[in-house]
C-alpha positions as CSV (number, residue, x, y, z in Angstrom):
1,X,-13.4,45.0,9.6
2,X,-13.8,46.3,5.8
3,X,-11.5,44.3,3.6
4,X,-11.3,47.1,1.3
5,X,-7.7,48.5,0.5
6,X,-6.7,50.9,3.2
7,X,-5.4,53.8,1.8
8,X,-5.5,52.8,-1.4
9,X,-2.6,54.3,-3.7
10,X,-0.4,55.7,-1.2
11,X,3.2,54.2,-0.2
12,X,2.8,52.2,-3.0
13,X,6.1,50.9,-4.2
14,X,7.2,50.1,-0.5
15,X,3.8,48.4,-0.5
16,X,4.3,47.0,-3.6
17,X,8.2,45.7,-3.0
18,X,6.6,44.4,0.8
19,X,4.2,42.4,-1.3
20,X,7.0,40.4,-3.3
21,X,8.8,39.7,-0.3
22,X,5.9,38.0,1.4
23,X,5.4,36.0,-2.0
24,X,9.0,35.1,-2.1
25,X,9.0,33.8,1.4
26,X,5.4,31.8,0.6
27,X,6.9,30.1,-2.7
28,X,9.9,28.8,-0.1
29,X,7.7,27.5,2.5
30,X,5.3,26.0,-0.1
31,X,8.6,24.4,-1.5
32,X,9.8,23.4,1.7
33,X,6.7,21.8,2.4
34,X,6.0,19.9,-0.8
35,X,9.4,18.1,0.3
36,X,7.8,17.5,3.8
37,X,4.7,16.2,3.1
38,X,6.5,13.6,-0.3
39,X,8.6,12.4,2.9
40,X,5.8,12.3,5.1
41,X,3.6,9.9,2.7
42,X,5.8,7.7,1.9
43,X,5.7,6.8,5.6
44,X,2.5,6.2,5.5
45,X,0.9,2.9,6.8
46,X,-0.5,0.9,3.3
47,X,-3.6,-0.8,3.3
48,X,-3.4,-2.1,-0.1
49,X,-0.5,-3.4,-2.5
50,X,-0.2,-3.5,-6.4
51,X,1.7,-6.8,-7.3
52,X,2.9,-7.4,-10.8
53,X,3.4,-10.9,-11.4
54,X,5.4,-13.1,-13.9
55,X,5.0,-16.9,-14.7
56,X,1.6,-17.3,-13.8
57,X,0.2,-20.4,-13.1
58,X,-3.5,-20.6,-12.1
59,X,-5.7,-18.2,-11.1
60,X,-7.5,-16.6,-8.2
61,X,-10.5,-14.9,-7.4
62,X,-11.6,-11.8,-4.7
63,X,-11.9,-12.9,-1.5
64,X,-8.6,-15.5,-1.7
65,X,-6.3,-15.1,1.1
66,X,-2.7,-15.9,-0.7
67,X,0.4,-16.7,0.5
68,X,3.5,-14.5,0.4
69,X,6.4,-16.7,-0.1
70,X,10.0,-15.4,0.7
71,X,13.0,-16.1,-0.9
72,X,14.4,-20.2,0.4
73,X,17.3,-19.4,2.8
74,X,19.8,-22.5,1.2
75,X,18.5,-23.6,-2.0
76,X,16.8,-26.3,-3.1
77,X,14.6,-25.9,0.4
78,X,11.3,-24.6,0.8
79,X,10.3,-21.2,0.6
80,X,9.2,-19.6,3.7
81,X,5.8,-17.8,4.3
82,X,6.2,-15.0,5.0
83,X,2.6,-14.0,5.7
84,X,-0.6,-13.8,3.9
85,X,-3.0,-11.2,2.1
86,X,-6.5,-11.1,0.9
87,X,-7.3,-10.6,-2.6
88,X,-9.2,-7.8,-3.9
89,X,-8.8,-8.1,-7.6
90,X,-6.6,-9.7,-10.2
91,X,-6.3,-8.8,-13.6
92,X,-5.0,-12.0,-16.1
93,X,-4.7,-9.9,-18.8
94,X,-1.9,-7.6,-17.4
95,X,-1.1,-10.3,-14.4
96,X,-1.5,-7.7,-11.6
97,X,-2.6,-8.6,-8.5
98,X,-4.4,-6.2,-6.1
99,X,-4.4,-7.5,-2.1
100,X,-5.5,-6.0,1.3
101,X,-5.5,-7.0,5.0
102,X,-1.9,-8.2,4.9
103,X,-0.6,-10.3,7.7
104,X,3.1,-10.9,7.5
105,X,4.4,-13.0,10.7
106,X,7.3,-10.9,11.4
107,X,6.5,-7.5,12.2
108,X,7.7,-4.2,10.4
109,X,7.8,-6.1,7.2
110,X,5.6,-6.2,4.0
111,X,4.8,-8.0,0.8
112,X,7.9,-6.1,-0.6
113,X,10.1,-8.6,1.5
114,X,8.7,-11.3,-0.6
115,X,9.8,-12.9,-3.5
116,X,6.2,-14.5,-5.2
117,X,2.5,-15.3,-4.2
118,X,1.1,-19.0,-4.0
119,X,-2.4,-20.3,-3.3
120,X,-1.7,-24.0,-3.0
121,X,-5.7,-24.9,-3.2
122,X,-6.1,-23.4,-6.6
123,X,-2.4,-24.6,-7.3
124,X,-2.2,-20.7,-8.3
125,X,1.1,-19.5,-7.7
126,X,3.4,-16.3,-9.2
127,X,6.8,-14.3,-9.0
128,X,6.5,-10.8,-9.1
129,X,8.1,-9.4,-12.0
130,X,8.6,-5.9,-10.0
131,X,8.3,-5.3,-6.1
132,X,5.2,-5.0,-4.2
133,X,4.1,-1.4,-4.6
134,X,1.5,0.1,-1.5
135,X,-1.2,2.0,-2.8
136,X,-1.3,5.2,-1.0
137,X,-4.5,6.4,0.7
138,X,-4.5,9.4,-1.2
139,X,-2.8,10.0,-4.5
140,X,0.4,11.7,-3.5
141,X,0.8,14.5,-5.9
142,X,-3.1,15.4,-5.0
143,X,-2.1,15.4,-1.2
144,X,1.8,18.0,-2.3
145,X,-0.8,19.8,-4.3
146,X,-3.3,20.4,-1.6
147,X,-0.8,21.2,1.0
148,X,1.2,23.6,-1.6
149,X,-2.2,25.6,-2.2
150,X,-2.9,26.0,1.3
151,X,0.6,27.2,2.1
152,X,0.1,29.5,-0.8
153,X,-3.3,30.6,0.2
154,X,-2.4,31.8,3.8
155,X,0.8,33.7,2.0
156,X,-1.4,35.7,-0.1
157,X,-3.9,35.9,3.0
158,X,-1.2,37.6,5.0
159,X,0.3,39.5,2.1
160,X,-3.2,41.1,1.8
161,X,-4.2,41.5,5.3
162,X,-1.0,43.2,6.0
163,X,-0.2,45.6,3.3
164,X,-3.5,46.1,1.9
165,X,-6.1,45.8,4.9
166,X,-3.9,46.3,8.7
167,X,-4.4,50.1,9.4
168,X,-1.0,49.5,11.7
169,X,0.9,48.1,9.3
170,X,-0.1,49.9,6.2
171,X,0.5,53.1,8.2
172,X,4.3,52.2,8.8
173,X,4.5,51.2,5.2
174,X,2.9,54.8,4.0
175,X,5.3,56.4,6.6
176,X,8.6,54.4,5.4
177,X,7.4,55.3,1.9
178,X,7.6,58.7,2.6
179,X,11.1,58.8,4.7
180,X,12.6,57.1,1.2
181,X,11.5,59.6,-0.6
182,X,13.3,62.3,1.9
183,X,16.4,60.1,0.9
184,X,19.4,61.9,-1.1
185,X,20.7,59.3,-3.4
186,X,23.6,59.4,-4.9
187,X,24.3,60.5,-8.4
188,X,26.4,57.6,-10.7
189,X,29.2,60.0,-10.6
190,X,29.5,60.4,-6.9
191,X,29.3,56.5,-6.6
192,X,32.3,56.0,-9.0
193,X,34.3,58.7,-7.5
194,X,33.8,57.3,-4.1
195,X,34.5,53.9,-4.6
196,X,38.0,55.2,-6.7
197,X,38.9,57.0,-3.1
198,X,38.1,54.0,-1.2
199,X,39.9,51.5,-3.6
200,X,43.0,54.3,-3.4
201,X,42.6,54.7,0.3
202,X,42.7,50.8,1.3
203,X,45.5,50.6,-1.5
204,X,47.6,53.5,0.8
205,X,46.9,51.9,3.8
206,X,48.1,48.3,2.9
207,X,51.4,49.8,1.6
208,X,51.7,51.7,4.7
209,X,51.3,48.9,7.2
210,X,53.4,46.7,4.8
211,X,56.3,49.0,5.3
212,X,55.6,49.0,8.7
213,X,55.7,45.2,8.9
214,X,59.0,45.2,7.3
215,X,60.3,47.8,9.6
216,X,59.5,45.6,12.9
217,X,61.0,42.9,11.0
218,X,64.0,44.2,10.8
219,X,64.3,45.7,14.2
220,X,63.4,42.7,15.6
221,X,66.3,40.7,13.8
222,X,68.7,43.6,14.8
223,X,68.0,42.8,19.2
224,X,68.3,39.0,18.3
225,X,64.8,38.8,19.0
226,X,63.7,37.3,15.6
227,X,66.3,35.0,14.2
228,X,66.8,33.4,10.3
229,X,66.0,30.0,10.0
230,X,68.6,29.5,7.7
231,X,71.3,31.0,10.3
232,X,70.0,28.9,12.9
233,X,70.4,25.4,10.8
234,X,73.8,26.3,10.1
């Protein structure tokens, strides 16, 4: 199959407008799934969390399994556990703490449902000063981006193989090409006149099935059939 364009110059505003079409209807599926794919990642198992921590005390090193304390349930009572993580690094100097391999005791939940990380052997212990943020697997504007490009790829793909390379297809294009230009458009002046007879004509035939309205009204009212409301009250 040559990939050459068939017929190369001919039909070429039908070609042309069919081309934009396709493009138009790529740049909405690409849109559409950009939105899918944001939704799509965010539910996304995470491996890893981000934890930016506040009133630090202690430290910890890779290879600590933490504790991830909850929120005490009446206070002054312990904090639950809530489950722990390992850690894979911490950073002092901008207190954020970076953990894998969670294990939280009551399923569906995460280190967001906790309130700070402890280590009681290194009497290291922290609140977060934001919640618990799960790094993603793959950065998500790289993952829209890829899945936008391929989305845009096929379009252009299709746009090509149909209007430039298809025999079938370009044929019918050629063919409508040539049946518009058989077409006998109409001059501006026969479009304003027309649309002053229509405008006149709908104008005419309101009036004239208003009068009839008001005829049947009142033909109606003289057999008793329709009656005034005002009468009837009375």
């Amino acid at each position: 199959m040559s990939l050459g364009i068939y017929k190369q110059g001919q039909g070429y505003w039908v070609r042309v407008m069919t081309a934009v079409l396709v493009a138009v209807a790529t740049l909405g599926a690409a849109g559409w799934v950009a939105n899918q794919v944001a939704v799509f990642e965010t539910r996304l198992p995470r491996n890893t969390w981000r934890l930016t921590l506040k009133d630090v005390a202690g430290t910890v090193n890779p290879g600590d399994r933490v504790e991830l304390v909850g929120r005490p349930e009446v206070p002054g009572t312990p904090a639950p556990v809530l489950g722990t993580a390992e850690v894979v690094s911490y950073s002092p100097e901008q207190q954020e703490l970076i953990v894998r391999r969670v294990e939280m005791s009551a399923a569906g939940t995460g280190p967001d449902s906790s309130a700070r990380v402890a280590l009681p052997a290194k009497a290291f212990a922290a609140d977060f000063r934001e919640r618990p943020m799960g790094v993603p697997l793959i950065e998500p504007k790289l993952l829209i981006g890829l899945s936008v490009g391929v989305v845009l790829l096929l379009g252009s793909a299709l746009a090509y193989y149909f209007v430039g390379v298809r025999r079938g297809s370009v044929e019918f294009l050629i063919a409508t090409d040539m049946e518009m230009k058989k077409v006998n458009w109409s001059t501006p002046r026969e479009v304003r006149g027309s649309t002053i007879v229509v405008i006149f004509a709908c104008f005419i035939i309101a009036t004239f099935l208003f009068g009839v309205d008001l005829a049947f009204q009142w033909f109606f009212r003289l057999i008793g059939i329709l009656v005034d409301v005002k009468t009837t009250t009375a």
